[in-house]
N, C-alpha and C positions, 0 to 999 in steps of 0.2 A: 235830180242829180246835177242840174247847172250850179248846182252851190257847193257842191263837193272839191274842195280842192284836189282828191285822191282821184277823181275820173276826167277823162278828155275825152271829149264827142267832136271831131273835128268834121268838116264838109268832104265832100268826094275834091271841091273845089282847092279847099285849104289843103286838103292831101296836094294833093297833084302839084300845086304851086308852091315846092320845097315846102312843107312842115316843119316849121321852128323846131320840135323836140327830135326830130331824124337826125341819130349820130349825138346825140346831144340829152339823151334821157339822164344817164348819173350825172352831170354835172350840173343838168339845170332843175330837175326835178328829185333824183334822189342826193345829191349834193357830195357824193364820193364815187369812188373806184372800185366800189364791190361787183362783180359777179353779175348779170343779167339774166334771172330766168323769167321766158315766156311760158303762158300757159294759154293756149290756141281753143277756141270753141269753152271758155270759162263756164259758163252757164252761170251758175250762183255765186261761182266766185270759192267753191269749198277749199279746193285745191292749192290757187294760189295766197288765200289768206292760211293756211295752215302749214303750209310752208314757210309763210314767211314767220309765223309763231316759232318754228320748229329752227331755221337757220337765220337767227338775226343779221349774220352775217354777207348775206346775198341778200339781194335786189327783186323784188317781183314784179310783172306785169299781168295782168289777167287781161284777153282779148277776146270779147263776144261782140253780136252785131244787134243783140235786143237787148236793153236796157232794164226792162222791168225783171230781167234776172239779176243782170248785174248788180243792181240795186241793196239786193243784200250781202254781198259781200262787201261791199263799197262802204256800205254801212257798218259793218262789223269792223271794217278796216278802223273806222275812223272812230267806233263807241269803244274801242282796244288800244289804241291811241299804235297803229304798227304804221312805224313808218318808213317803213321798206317795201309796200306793196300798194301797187295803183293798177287802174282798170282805165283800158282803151276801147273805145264802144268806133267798132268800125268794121268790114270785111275784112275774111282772112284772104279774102286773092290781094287785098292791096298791101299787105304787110311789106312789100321791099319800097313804099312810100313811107313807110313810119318808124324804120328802122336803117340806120347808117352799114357800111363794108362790117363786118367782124364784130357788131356793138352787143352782139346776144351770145351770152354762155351754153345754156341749155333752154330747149322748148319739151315740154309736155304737153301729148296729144290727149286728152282725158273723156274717154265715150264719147267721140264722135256720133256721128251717121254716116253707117259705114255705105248708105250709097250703093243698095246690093244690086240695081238693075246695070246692066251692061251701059247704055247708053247716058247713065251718069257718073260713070268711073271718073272723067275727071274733075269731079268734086268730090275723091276721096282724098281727105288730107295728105295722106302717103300717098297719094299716083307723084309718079315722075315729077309732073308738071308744078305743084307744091314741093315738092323737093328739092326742085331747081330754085325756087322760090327762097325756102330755107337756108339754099348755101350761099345765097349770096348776103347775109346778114349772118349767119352763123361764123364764130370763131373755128378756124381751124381745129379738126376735134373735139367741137363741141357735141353735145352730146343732144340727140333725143329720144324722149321716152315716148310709147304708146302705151295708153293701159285703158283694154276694152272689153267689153262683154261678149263683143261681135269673131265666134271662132271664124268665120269667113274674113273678115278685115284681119284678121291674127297671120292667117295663113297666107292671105292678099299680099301682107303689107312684108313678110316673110320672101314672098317669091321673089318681090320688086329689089329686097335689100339683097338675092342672092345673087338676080340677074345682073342686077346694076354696079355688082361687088365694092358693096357697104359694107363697113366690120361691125357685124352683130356681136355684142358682146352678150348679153342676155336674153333668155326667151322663155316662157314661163307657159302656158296653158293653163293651169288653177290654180291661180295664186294662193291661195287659201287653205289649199291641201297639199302644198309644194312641200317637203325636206325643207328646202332651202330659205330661210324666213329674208326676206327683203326690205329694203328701208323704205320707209314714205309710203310702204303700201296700205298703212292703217290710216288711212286719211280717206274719206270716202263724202261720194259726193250725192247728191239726192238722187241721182239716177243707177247708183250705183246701190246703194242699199234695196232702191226697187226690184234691181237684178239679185241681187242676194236674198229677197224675199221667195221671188220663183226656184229660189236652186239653181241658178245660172252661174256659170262658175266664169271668170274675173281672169283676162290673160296681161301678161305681159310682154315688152319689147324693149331693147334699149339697145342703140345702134347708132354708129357716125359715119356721116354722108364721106365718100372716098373723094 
């Protein structure tokens, strides 16, 4: 993937010591004023490349920390020729190094690990501590989505936006069997169709930090 112009693998070092694309992603890489969505924990990459199929209009990033997943999105990105969607191969704790004040629209959290033991709560995407993380890069009202398999992270991630009073605008339990048919949710990712294999039913959340 060093030859991919659509992926950047930067050092923990090159982070830390200001990162040329921090604050500076559309104008240097996607080359306009469109919209910024992140996608946190990408794995293959399904989500953000099919988004950016779906809204050529906005800007994607896909952010995983292991490569040989990302690899195929990256790839797909680039045999499709979309060039509104790139992939940042880094940790998610260091995101407020790779990203400027207010430079991200919307984040999608897509089947995390929800992290179910007590004393790893703070590596659940939604704890606080990522949260605080997200608003300081998120656009005022931007938005983000969770969509997981995990009814305990549903409920988790539920509690933390009621105590913290975040405006939940949507919340879903099975998607799939919802009334209510929702956008983007027919975009499914490898781990996700595994879940739909077992009968695991597929929640949702969409919610901005106050």
């Amino acid at each position: 993937m060093a030859e991919y112009h659509n992926v950047f693998q930067p050092t923990f070092d090159e982070l830390k010591s200001n990162f040329p694309l921090k604050g500076n992603w559309k104008s240097t890489f996607f080359k306009n004023d469109n919209p910024l969505v992140v996608e946190l924990g990408c794995g293959k990459g399904e989500y953000s490349v099919g988004l950016a199929q779906k809204y050529p209009q906005k800007n994607f990033l896909g952010i995983d920390v292991k490569g040989a997943r990302m690899w195929q999105g990256a790839t797909q990105a680039i045999d499709q020729k979309l060039d509104n969607v790139a992939f940042l191969r880094t940790r998610i704790e260091f995101i407020e190094w790779c990203f400027g004040s207010d430079e991200v629209d919307e984040i999608w959290i897509t089947f995390p690990d929800p992290q179910i033991k007590k004393k790893r709560a703070k590596n659940r995407l939604t704890h606080p501590v990522f949260l605080e993380r997200y608003s300081k890069i998120l656009k005022k009202d931007g938005l983000i989505h969770l969509k997981t398999d995990s009814q305990f992270l549903h409920g988790y991630t539920l509690g933390i936006i009621e105590g913290n009073h975040h405006v939940l605008e949507d919340a879903e339990h099975d998607i799939y069997n919802a009334q209510l048919q929702r956008p983007d949710m027919s975009i499914k990712t490898h781990y996700e169709n595994l879940f739909l294999d077992k009968d695991m039913p597929i929640t949702y959340l969409r919610f901005r930090l106050q």
